[in-house]
BASE-894235 format. One record per residue (C-alpha): x, y, z; residue in one letter. Coordinates in steps of 0.2 Angstrom, whole numbers, padded with zeros to 4 digits, always signed. Layout:
N
XYZa ...
END
This chain:
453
+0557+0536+0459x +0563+0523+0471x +0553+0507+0470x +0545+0508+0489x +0537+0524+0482x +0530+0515+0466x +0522+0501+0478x +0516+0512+0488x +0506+0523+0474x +0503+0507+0463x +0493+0502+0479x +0485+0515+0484x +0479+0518+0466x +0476+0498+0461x +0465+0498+0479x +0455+0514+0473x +0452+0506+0457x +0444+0491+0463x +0432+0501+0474x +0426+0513+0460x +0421+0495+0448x +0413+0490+0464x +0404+0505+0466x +0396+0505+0450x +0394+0485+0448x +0386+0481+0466x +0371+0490+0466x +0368+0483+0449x +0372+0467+0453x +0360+0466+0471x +0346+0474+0458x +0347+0461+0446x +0348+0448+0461x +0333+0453+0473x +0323+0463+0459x +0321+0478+0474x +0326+0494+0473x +0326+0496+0489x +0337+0484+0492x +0353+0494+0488x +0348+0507+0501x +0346+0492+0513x +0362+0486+0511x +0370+0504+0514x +0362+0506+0527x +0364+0491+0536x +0382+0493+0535x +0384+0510+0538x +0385+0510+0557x +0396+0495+0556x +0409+0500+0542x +0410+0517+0554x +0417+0506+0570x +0428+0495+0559x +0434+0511+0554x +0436+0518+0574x +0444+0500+0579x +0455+0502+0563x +0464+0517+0571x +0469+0507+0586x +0475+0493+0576x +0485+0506+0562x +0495+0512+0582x +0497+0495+0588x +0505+0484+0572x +0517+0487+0557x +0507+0498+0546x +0514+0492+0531x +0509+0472+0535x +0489+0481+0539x +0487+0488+0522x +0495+0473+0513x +0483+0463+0525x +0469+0474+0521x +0470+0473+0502x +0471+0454+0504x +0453+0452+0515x +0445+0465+0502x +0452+0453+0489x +0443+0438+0497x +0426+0447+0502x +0424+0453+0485x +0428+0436+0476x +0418+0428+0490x +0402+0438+0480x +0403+0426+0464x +0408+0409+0472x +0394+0411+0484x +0379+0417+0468x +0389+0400+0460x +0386+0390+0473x +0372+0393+0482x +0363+0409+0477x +0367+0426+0482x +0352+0434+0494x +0351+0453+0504x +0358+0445+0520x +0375+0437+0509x +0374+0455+0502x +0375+0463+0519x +0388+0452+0527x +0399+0451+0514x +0398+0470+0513x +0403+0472+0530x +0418+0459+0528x +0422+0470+0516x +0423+0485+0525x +0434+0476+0536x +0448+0475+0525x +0446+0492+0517x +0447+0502+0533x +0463+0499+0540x +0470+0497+0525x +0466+0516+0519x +0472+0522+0537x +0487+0512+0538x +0491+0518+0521x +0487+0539+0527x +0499+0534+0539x +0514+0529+0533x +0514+0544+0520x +0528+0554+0531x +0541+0540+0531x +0537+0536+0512x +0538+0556+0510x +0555+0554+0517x +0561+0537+0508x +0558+0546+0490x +0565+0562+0494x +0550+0571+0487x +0541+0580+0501x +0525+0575+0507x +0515+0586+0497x +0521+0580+0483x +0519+0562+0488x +0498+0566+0493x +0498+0576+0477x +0503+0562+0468x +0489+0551+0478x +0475+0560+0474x +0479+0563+0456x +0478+0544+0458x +0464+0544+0466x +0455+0556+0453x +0460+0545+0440x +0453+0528+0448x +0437+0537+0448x +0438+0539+0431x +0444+0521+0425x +0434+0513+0438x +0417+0515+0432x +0425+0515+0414x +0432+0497+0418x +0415+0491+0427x +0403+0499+0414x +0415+0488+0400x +0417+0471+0410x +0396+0471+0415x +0393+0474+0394x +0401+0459+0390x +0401+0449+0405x +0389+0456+0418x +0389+0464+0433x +0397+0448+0445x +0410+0448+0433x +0415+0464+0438x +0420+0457+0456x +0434+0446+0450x +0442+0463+0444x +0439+0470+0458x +0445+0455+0469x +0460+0456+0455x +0465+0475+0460x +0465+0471+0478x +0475+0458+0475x +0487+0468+0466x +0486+0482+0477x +0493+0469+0491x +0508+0463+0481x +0513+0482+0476x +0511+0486+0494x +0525+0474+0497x +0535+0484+0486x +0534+0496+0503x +0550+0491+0515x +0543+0484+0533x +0553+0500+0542x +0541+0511+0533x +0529+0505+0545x +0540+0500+0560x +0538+0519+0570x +0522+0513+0580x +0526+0497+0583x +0545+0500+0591x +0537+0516+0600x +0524+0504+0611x +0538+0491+0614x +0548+0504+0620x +0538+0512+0631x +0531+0496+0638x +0548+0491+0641x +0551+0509+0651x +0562+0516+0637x +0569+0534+0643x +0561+0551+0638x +0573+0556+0627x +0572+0537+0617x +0553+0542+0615x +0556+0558+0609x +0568+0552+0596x +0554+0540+0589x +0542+0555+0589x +0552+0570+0582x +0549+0586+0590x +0544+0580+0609x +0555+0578+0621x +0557+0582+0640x +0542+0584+0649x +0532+0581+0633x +0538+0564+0630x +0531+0559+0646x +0513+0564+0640x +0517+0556+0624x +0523+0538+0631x +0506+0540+0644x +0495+0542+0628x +0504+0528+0618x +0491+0513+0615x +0496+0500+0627x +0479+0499+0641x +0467+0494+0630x +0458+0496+0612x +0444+0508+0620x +0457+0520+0633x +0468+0518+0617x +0454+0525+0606x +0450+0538+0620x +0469+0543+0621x +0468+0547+0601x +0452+0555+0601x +0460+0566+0616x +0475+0569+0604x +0462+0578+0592x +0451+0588+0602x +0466+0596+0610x +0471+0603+0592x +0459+0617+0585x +0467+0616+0568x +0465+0595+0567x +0446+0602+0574x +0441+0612+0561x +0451+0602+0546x +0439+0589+0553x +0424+0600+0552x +0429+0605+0533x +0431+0590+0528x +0415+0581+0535x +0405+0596+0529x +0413+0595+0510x +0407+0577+0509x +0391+0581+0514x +0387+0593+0499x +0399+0583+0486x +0388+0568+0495x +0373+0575+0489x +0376+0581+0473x +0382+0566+0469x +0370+0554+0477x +0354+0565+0476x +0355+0580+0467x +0364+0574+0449x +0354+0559+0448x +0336+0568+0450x +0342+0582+0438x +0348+0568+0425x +0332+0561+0426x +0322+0575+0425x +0331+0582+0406x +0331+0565+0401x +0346+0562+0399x +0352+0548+0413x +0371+0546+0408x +0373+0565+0411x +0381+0559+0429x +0391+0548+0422x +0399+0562+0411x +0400+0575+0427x +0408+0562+0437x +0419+0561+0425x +0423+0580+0423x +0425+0580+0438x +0439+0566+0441x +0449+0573+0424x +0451+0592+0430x +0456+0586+0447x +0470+0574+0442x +0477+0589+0432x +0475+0599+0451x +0482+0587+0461x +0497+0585+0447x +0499+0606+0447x +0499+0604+0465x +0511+0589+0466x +0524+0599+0455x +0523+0616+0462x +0520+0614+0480x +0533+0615+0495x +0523+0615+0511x +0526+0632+0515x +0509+0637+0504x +0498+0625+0509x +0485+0637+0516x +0486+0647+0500x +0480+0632+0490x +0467+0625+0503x +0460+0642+0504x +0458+0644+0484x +0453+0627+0482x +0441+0630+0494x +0435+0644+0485x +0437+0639+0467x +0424+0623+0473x +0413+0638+0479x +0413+0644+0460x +0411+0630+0451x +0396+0626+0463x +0385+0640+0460x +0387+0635+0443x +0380+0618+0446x +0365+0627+0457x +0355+0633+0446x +0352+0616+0437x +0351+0627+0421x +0359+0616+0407x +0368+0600+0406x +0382+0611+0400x +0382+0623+0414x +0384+0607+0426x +0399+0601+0416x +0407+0617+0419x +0404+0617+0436x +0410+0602+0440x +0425+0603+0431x +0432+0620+0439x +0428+0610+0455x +0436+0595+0452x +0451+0608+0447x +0450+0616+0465x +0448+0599+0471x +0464+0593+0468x +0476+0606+0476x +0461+0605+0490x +0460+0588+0497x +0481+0589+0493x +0484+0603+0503x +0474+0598+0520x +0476+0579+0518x +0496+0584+0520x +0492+0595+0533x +0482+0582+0543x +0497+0572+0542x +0512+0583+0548x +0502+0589+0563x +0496+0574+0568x +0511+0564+0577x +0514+0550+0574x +0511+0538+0590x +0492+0544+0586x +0491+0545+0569x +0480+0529+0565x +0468+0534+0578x +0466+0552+0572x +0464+0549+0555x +0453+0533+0558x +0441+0546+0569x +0441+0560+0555x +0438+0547+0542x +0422+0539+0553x +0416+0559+0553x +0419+0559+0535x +0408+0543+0532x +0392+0548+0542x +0393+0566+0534x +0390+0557+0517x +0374+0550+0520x +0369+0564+0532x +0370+0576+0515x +0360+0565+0505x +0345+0562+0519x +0347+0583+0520x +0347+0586+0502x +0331+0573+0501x +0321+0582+0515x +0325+0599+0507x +0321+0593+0490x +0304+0584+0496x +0298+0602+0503x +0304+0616+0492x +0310+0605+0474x +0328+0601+0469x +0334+0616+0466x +0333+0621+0483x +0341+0606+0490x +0357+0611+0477x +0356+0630+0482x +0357+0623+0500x +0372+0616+0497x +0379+0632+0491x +0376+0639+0505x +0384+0626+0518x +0399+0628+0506x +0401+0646+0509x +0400+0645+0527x +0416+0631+0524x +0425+0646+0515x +0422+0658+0525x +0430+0645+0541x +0445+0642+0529x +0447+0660+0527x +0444+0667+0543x +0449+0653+0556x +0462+0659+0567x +0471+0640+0571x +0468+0636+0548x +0483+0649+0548x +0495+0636+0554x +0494+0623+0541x +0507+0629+0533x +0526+0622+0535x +0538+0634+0544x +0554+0639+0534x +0569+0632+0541x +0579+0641+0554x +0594+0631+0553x +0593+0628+0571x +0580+0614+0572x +0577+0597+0564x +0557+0600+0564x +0547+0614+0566x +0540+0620+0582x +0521+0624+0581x +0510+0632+0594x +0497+0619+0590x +0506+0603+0586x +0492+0591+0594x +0508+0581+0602x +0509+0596+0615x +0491+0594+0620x +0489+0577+0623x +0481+0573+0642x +0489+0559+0651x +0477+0542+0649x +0467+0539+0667x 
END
């Protein structure tokens, strides 16, 4: 494996990591610092609304710049935010409002960072010779396996050291995720920035339609109008434009908000109640990791044995394996049960998130790529705690269960649109014709852009 591909995982993983010992260490740590319990939830959301429009702005900047340079960028502002959390409880104390806006700094980093990292994905893809797939396979069995070594490092560091300890690790793995990232060549990046010099400087349709493969002619023309050069709000209009006018990037969206809503709440409502409740409070703990271990052994099966021209096979059985190992979880009938449940979902989970994270990739070209995984991701992170203020309400009025069977039936109706959604049928890759260097879809969004102004 070429050593661009290694940075590029080792980064992607080393930043993952550093999030999950944050995860678990932070709220401790503003627990042990203010005494409130409330405080956590203040904190989240006081930078929910804000973390969601560094994500947005991120988009433009992920079009704008060398991707590569953002995401090493990136990991080194997370770096500092977090290792500004101890030097500022040595110095002067740590209160709620440090906790907020050192949160948000945070956020800042982070956001561009994971965009610009989706982005360069194809050109990595192409660098190693593996096939996308296999490249985000790869990713999210890294990303399953920071879930599990995360909260494993944290829960170790905070036992010997404490929980502020933890944030020098995690200021360490954003660190190293920057240095591995500059294992990435600058040309893996390159494609955004050459395409808005040359179309500022009034390079010809065909040069555009070289930069973005598959558009040329007439289409080239609507591509260079919707490149990001008037401005950070037209530019983010442009992209969201770039969206809409793609069914299948639509209802990839929709899916994917939806899904984090339900994991969402299980996780942030639903296990944590139910662990409490059999007495038994490191039972979330064990799911979550359950979870993380069957899906890196997904994402690996997926990794090895897709090719692209299946990719609605998998995302369709992932989709209904999670269905599966959900009503198993439902009932909230034994600890056992719910480890069971969770690891046939985190096995369905793997090929899952594999299989439509590659396809919102390839459709998406790449002129707007930033901007239209930076708006899917903002969907993504105000479905999250949307599911667990749903799951609350439903659990207030009708018990616990009911908020866990409700989330069973959200997930059927995701199944159902995976199964049955006419524009879900063209995530997979065409078979080469022989005749053409990239495949023609009906529904590659670069054919529905509308011209800016």
């Amino acid at each position: 494996m070429k050593t661009s591909t290694l940075g590029y995982l080792a980064a992607s993983f080393l930043s993952a990591l550093g999030n999950a010992a944050a995860a678990v260490a932070l709220p401790l740590l503003i627990l042990t610092t203010t005494g409130d319990p409330l405080a956590t939830g203040v904190v989240a959301a006081a930078t929910a609304v804000p973390t969601i429009a560094v994500g947005l702005a991120a988009g433009v900047v992920v079009d704008r710049a060398n991707r590569r340079d953002i995401a090493v960028l990136s990991d080194v502002i997370s770096a500092l935010a977090v290792a500004a959390i101890p030097l500022v409880d040595g110095a002067i104390g740590l209160s709620l409002g440090w906790f907020i806006g050192l949160a948000i700094a945070g956020a800042v980093g982070d956001a561009p960072g994971a965009s610009a990292r989706e982005a360069m994905a194809p050109a990595i893809a192409r660098a190693s010779g593996l096939g996308l797939d296999r490249v985000l396979g790869i990713v999210q069995g890294a990303a399953a396996l920071a879930m599990v070594a995360g909260p494993a490092l944290a829960a170790g560091v905070i036992g010997v050291l404490g929980p502020t300890a933890v944030m020098w690790v995690t200021a360490a793995a954003s660190g190293a995720a920057a240095l591995a990232g500059l294992a990435v060549p600058r040309g893996a990046g390159r494609m955004a920035a050459a395409m808005v010099d040359g179309a500022a400087a009034g390079a010809s349709r065909d040069d555009v339609g070289r930069w973005d493969a598959g558009v040329s002619g007439d289409d080239a023309d609507r591509v260079a109008r919707a490149l990001p050069q008037d401005g950070p709000l037209a530019s983010l209009r442009d992209g969201w434009r770039v969206l809409a006018g793609s069914p299948t990037l639509v209802w990839a969206t929709v899916l994917s908000a939806g899904s984090m809503a339900v994991t969402g709440s299980l996780q942030g409502l639903v296990l944590p109640s139910y662990a409490l409740e059999v007495g038994r409070p490191g039972l979330v703990g064990a799911v979550l990791a359950a979870f993380a271990v069957a899906a890196i052994v997904g994402a690996l099966l997926y990794s090895a044995l897709a090719d692209g021209r299946r990719r609605r096979a998998w995302f369709v059985g992932g989709v209904a394996g999670a269905l599966l190992g959900l009503i198993l979880v439902a009932p909230l009938s034994s600890p056992t049960l719910v480890l069971v449940g969770a690891a046939i979902m985190g096995l369905a989970a793997g090929p899952l998130n594999s299989a439509i994270g590659a396809a919102l990739v390839d459709l998406t070209p790449d002129h707007a790529r930033g901007r239209v995984l930076a708006t899917q991701n903002a969907f993504v992170l105000a479905a999250v705690p949307l599911g667990v203020l749903g799951a609350g309400a439903l659990a207030d009025v009708g018990g616990l269960r009911t908020a866990s069977w409700a989330g069973v039936v959200v997930w059927a109706g995701l199944t159902a649109i995976a199964a049955l959604a006419p524009a879900l049928r063209r995530l997979d890759v065409p078979a080469p014709t022989g005749t053409e260097d990239a495949p023609d879809r009906d529904d590659v969004p670069s054919r529905s852009i509308v011209a800016a102004g």
